[in-house]
C-alpha positions in Angstrom: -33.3 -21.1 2.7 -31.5 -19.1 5.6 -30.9 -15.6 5.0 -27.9 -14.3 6.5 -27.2 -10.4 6.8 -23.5 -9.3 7.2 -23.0 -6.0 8.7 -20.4 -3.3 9.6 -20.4 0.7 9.8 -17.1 2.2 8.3 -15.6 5.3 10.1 -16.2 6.9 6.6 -18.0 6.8 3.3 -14.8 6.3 1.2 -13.6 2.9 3.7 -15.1 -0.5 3.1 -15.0 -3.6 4.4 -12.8 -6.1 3.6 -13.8 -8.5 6.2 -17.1 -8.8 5.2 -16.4 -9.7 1.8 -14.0 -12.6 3.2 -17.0 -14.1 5.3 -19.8 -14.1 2.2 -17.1 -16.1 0.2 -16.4 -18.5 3.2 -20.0 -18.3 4.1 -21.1 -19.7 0.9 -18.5 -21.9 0.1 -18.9 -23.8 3.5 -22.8 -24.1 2.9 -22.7 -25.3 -0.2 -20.0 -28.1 0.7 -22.9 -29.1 3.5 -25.5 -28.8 0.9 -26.9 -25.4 2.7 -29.3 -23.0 0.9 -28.2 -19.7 1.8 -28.6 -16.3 0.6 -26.2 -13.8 2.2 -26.6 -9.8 1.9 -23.9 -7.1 3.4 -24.6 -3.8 5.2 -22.1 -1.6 5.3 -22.9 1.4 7.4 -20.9 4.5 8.7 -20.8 5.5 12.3 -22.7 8.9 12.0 -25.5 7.6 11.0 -28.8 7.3 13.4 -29.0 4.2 15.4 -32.8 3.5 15.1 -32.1 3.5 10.6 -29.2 1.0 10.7 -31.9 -1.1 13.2 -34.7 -0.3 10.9 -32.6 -1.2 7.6 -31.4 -4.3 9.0 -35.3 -5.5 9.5 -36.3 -5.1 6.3 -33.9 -7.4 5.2 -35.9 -9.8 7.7 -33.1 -12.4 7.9 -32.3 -15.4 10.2 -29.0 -14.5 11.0 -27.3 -11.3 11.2 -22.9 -11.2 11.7 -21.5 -7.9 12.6 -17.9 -7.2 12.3 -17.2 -5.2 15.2 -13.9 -3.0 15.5 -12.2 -0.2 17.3 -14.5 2.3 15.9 -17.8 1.0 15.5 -18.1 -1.6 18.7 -19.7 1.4 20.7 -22.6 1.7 18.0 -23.2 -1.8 17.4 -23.1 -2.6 21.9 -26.0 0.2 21.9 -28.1 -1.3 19.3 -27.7 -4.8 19.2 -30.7 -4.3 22.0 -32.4 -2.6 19.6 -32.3 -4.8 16.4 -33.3 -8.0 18.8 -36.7 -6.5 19.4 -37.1 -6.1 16.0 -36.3 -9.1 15.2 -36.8 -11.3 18.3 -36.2 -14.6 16.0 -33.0 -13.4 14.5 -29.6 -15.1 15.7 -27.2 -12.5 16.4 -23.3 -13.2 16.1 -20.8 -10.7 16.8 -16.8 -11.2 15.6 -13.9 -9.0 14.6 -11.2 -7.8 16.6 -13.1 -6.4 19.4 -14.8 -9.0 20.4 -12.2 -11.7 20.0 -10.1 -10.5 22.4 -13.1 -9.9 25.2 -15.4 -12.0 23.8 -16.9 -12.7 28.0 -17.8 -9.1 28.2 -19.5 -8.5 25.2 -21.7 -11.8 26.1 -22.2 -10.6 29.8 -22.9 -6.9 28.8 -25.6 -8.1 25.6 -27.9 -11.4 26.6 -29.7 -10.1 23.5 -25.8 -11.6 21.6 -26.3 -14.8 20.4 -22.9 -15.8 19.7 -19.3 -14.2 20.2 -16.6 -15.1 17.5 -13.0 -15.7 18.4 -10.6 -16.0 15.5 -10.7 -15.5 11.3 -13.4 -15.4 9.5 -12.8 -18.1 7.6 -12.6 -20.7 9.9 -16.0 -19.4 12.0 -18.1 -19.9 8.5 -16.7 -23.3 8.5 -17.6 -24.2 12.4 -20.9 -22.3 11.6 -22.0 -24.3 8.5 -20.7 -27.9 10.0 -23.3 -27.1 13.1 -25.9 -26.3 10.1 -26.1 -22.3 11.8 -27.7 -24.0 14.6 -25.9 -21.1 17.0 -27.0 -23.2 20.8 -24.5 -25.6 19.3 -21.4 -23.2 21.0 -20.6 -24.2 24.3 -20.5 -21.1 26.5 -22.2 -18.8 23.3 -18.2 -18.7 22.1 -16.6 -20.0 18.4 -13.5 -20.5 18.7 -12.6 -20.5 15.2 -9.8 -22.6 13.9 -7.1 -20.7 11.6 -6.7 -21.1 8.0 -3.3 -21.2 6.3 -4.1 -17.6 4.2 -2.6 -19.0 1.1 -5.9 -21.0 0.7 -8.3 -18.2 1.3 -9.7 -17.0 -2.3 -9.5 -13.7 -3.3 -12.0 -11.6 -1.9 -13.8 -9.4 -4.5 -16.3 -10.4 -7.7 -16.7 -8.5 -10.3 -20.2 -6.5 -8.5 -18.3 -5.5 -5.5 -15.7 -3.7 -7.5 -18.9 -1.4 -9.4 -20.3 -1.4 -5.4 -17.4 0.0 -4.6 -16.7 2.7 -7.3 -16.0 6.0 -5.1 -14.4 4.1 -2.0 -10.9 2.8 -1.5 -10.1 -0.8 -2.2 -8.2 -2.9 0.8 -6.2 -5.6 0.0 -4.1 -7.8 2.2 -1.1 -9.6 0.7 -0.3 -11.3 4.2 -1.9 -11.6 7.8 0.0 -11.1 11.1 3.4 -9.8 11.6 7.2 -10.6 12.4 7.4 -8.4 14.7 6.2 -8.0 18.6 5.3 -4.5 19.2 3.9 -4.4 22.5 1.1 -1.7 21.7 -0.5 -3.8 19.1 -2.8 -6.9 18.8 -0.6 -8.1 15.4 2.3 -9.1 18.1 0.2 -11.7 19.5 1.1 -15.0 19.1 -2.0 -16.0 17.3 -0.7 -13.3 14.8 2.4 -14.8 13.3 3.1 -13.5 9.7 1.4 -15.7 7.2 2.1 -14.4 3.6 0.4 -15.7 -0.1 3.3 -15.9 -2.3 4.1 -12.8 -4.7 2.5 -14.0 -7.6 -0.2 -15.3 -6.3 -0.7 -11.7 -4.5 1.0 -10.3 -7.8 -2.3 -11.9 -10.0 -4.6 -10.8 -7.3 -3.5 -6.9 -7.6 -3.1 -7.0 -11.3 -7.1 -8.1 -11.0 -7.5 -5.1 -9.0 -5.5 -2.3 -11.1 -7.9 -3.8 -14.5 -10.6 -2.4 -12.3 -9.0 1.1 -12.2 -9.7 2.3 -8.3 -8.6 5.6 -7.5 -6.7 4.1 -3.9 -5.8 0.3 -3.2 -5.1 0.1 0.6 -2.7 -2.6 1.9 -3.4 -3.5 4.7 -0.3 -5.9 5.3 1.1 -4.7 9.0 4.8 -4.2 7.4 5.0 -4.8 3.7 8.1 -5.2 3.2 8.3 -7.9 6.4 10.6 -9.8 3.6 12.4 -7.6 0.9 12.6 -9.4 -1.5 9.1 -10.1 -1.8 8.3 -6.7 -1.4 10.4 -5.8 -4.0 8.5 -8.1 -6.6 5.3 -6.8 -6.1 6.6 -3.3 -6.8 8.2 -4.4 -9.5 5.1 -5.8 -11.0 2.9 -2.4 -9.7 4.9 -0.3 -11.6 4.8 -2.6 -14.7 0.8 -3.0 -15.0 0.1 0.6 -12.9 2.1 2.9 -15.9 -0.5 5.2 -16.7 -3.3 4.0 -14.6 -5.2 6.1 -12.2 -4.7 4.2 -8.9 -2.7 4.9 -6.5 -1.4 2.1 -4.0 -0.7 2.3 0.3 1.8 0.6 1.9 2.8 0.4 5.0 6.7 0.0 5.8 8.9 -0.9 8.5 11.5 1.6 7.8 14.6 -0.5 9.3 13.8 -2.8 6.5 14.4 -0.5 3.1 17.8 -1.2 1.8 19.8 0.4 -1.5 17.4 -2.7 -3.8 14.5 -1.1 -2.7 15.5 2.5 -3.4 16.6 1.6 -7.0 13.8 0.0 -7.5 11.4 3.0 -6.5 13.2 5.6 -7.8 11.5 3.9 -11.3 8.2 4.1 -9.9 5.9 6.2 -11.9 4.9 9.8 -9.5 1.4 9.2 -7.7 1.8 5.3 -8.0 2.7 4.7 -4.4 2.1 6.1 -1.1 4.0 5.2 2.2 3.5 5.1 5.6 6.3 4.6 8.2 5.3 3.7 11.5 7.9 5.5 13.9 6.3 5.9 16.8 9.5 7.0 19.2 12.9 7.7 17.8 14.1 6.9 21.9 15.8 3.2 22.1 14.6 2.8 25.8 11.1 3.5 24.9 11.5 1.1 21.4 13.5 -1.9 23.8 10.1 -1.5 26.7 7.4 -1.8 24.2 9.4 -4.0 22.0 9.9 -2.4 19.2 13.5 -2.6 18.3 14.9 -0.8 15.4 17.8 1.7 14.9 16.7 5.2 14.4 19.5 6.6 12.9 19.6 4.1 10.4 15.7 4.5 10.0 16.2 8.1 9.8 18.9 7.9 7.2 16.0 5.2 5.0 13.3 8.3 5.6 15.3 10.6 4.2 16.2 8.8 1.2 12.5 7.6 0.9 11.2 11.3 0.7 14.3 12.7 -1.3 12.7 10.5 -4.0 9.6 13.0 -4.4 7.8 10.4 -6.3 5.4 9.3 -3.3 4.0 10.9 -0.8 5.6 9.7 2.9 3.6 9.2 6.2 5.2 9.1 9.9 3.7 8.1 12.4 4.1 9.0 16.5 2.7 7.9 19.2 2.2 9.9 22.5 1.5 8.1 25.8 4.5 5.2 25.7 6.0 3.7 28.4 8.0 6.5 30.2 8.1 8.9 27.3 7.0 12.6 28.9 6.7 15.8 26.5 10.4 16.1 26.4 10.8 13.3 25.3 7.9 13.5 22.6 9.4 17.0 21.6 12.6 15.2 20.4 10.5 12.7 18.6 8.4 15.4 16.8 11.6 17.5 15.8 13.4 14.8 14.7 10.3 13.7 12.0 9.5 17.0 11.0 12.9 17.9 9.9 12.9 15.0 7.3 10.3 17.3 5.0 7.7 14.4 4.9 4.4 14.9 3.5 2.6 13.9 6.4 3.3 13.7 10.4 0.9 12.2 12.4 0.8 12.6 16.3 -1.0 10.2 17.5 -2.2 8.6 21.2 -1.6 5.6 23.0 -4.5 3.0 22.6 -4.5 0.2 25.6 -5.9 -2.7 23.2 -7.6 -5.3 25.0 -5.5 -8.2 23.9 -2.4 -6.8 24.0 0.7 -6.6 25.8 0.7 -3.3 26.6 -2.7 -3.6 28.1 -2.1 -6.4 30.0 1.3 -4.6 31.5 -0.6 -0.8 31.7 0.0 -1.3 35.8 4.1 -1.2 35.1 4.3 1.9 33.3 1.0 3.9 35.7 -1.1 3.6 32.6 -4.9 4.8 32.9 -6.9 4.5 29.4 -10.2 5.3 28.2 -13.1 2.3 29.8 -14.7 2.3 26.4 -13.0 2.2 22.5 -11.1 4.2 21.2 -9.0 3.2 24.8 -7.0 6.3 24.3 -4.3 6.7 27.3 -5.6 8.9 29.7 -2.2 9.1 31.9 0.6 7.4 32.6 3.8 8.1 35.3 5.8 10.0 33.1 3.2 12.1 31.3 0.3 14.0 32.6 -3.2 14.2 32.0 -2.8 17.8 31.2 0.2 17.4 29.4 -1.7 14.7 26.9 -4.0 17.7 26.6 -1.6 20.1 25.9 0.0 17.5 23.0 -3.6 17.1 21.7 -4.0 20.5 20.9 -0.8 20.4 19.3 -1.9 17.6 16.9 -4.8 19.9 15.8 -2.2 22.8 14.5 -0.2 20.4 12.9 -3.1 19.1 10.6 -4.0 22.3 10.4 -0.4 23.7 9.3 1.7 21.2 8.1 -0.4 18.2 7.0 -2.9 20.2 4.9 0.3 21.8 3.3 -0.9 25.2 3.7 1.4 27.0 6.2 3.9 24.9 5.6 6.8 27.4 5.2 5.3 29.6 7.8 5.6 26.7 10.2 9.3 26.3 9.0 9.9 30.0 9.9 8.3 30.2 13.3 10.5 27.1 14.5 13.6 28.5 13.2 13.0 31.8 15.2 11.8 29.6 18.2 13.9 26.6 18.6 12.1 24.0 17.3 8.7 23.2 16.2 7.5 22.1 19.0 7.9 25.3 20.8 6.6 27.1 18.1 3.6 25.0 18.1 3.6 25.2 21.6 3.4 29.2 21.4 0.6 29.3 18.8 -1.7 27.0 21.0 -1.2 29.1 23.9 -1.9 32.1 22.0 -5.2 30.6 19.8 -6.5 29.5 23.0 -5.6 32.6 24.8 -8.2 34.5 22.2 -10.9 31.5 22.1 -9.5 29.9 18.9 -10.8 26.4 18.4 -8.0 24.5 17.7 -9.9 21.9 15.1 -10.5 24.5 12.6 -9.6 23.4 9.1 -10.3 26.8 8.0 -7.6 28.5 5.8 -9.2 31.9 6.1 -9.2 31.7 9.7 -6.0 29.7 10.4 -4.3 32.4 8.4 -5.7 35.0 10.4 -4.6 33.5 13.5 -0.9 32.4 12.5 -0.6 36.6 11.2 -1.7 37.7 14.6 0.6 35.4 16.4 3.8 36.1 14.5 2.7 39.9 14.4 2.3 39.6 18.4 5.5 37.1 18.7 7.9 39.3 16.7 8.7 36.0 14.3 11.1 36.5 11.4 9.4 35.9 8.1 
């Protein structure tokens, strides 16, 4: 009997890991077709927790083989103890997968000797390699799987019936397809190893109606853009709001705005309120910026499907920026900003750039001066057209508007500074100078304090009310 220990550490207590779920199924499935014994266990972590208990935890378990889904937030943790949980269990194979290793597979291997094997590819096809070479890991050439993809149609539904009771107070992820149609440059999904590979809407349709029985609070799909296809999109909405009527669980999407036609809007404007939630990646409204990192899209037509998308007020609406893109400066992300924030959304996220190894963007940072982070998150440090300082500046101004906007608690103040100030970004602007100028720290949450310092400011600043 091998006894093999899955493991991953979520960047919170309510995530969990759909991955590893996939792997157990193809784990077992492939052994038993090679007339295998295994027993298979998963660990899922979160990243604050100490390094020497997550080494500890995973030698009790004493197994022979231990796989650890590595990604953008956890690969520091598991690089520092990977050291540590081969001493303690010098017999143990260790495999490392997920996207950050698959796309620098060679340095993960030359910075850990202790790594026994680096995975390249789905999970799926690496328990298949792994169980036709009987887990005999030497059998690699180089210490690399190169795991051959799976049409997804074929790949079972992850959950059973105990991970659902596991997984009582977390979210629930779900994928209805794998890849994406479209090429964004900033993103490992526009590889071409990522084509869009979709299960047909009622076989998805069965799959989330197995879900919604179990009554999560949040189902999470993590489908790149949704509604890739319309119409299919349309059918699995159709059949949420049918068997979600006066259930408790709310459902994620994430859309590609360009795509929501008058079909789509009829069709939501049935859903019941709190049964969906959407999140629209923008990331620039500027068509240079969109035609360099390949984006595409028409902003004033995606503008125009925001608008209507909120207007509904039946589901809360993400946006999404990104700061950092090819030769966008401040100006240039101030239009952006103002042009989200006066479509009343429920949420507007500022984010940063993130040079992906893997992608295009990465491999091209040199055209656009692009300097990012040595280590994950990757998080652009400069590029030609924006400053170090100037990213500093914008980070700050992410912090207020969490703070402010997102949290919904100074909302209208917010509104009434930028009307006096020209904008929101200037008024933000303001406020960051003057909370730093009196020691503020600009990651308070705090409505008590944040109160306080938006009074003083518009006391000091002479805003209208």
């Amino acid at each position: 009997m091998k006894r093999i220990l899955l493991v991953t550490a979520n960047a919170r207590y309510t995530h969990s890991s759909l991955a590893l779920r996939y792997l157990r199924n193809a784990l077992e499935a492939q052994a038993s077709s090679f007339g295998l014994p295994i027993q298979v266990e998963l660990r899922e972590y979160q990243i604050n927790e100490r390094r020497i208990d997550l080494a500890r935890d995973m030698a009790r378990a004493e197994p022979d083989l231990i796989m650890i889904s590595a990604y953008i937030w956890n690969a520091e943790l598991f690089k520092a103890i990977i050291p540590d949980i081969k001493k303690l269990l010098p017999r143990a194979g260790i495999v490392a997968g997920g996207p950050e290793v698959a796309y620098d597979a060679a340095a993960w291997l030359g910075a850990l000797p202790e790594l026994d094997l680096a995975v390249r590819g789905q999970a799926e096809g690496a328990a298949a390699a792994l169980a036709a070479a009987r887990f005999e890991l030497g059998a690699f050439p180089d210490s690399v799987l190169d795991a051959a993809p799976l049409a997804f149609a074929s790949v079972p539904f992850p959950y059973r019936d105990e991970d659902f009771s596991a997984l009582e107070r977390r979210y629930i992820y779900y994928e209805s397809s794998r890849g994406c149609p479209f090429r964004c440059a900033y993103c490992l999904s526009s590889r071409g190893d990522q084509k869009l590979d979709e299960k047909d809407a009622a076989a998805a349709g069965a799959e989330l109606e197995l879900i919604a029985a179990r009554e999560p609070a949040l189902v999470k799909l993590v489908d790149r853009s949704f509604n890739a296809r319309p119409e299919r999109a349309r059918e699995l909405w159709e059949r949420l709001i049918r068997v979600g009527a006066g259930r408790p669980t709310r459902y994620h999407f994430e859309l590609h705005p360009a795509l929501l036609g008058d079909e789509d809007f009829r069709l939501l404007e049935r859903a019941p309120a709190g049964l969906f939630q959407f999140e629209l990646g923008v990331q620039t409204v500027h068509a240079a910026t969109r035609a360099a990192i390949g984006r595409g899209g028409d902003w004033e037509r995606e503008r125009e499907a925001i608008r209507r998308l909120v207007a509904l007020g039946n589901a809360p609406v993400h946006l999404d920026l990104i700061a950092g893109l090819p030769g966008e400066g401040s100006a240039a992300m101030a239009a952006s900003l103002e042009e989200l924030l006066a479509l009343g959304a429920g949420h507007v996220q500022l984010g940063f750039l993130k040079g992906i190894p893997g992608t295009a963007l990465r491999e091209g940072a040199a055209a656009f001066g692009a300097s990012f982070q040595a280590s994950p998150p990757y998080e652009v440090l400069a590029t030609d057209a924006i400053s170090a300082a100037e990213l500093g500046a914008l980070k700050g101004l992410e912090e207020l508007l969490d703070g402010l906007y997102n949290s919904g608690r100074f909302r209208d103040e917010l509104a009434a500074a930028a009307a006096s100030l020209g904008g929101y970004y200037p008024a933000l602007e303001s406020l960051r100078a003057f909370a730093l100028g009196r020691g503020f720290d600009l990651r308070t949450r705090d409505r008590i304090k944040l109160g306080a310092l938006l009074g003083a400011w518009r006391g000091g600043a002479n805003i209208a009310s």
